[in-house]
N, C-alpha and C positions, 0 to 999 in steps of 0.2 A: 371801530372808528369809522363814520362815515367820510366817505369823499363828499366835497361841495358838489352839486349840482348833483349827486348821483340820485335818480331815481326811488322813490318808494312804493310804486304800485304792489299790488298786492300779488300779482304774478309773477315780480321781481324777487319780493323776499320766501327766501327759502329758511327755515328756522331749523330741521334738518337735513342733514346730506346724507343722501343714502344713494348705491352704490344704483347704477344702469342696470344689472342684472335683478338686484334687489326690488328698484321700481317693474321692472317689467315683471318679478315672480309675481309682485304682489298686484299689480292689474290682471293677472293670468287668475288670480286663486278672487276678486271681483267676480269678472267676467265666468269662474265656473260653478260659484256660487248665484249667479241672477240666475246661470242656464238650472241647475237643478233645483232653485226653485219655483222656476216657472215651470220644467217638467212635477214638480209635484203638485202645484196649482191644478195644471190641467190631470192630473190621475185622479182629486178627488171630488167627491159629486159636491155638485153647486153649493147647496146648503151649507156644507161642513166649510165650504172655502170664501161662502159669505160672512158665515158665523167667526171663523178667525182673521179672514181683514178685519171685522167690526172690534175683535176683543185686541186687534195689534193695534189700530188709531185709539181704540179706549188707553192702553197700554201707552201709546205718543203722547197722549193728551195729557196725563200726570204728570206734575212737576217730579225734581228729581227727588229723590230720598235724602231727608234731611240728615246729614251726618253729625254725631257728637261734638262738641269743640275739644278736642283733646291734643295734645302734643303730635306733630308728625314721626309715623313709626311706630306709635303705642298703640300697643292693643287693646280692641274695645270688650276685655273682655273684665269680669269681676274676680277679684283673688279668689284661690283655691280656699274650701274650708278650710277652717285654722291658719290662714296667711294671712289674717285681717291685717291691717295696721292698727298698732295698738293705741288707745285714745292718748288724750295729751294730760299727762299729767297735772295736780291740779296745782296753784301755787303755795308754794307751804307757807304756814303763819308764822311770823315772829313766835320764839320761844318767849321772849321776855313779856311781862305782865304787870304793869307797873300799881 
């Protein structure tokens, strides 16, 4: 429930709560992943490090991966041989024959 007049900016809402120590592990594990990758930028020769920015922004540039419409939870996988679902029966005919 909101309060009247309570602010909405976007630096106001918080949609999760996570703990002080939690936000600072996870600015800590940020921060040590920029640092090694910018040490491995500078280890490898130019070429190699122009050729994978190029194939990361190609990599940006795709939309995402179109997912199935399937029920949430279900696996997008096909039944195992022999676990087909079996067809649907067909309707049966009147016996009588006039």
């Amino acid at each position: 429930m909101r309060r009247p007049g309570a602010s909405t900016s976007s630096e106001d809402v918080q949609l999760t709560k996570h703990s002080r120590s939690e936000r600072e592990r996870r600015k800590q594990q940020r921060e040590d992943v920029a640092r090694i990758q910018a040490a491995w930028e500078a280890s490898v020769p130019p070429a190699v490090a122009k050729e994978f920015a190029r194939a990361v922004a190609e990599a940006r540039a795709r939309p995402p991966e179109v997912r199935p419409d399937m029920a949430p939870g279900t696996a997008p996988n096909p039944p195992r041989p022999g676990r087909e679902p079996k067809p649907p029966k067909a309707p049966q005919r009147s016996r009588r024959s006039y």
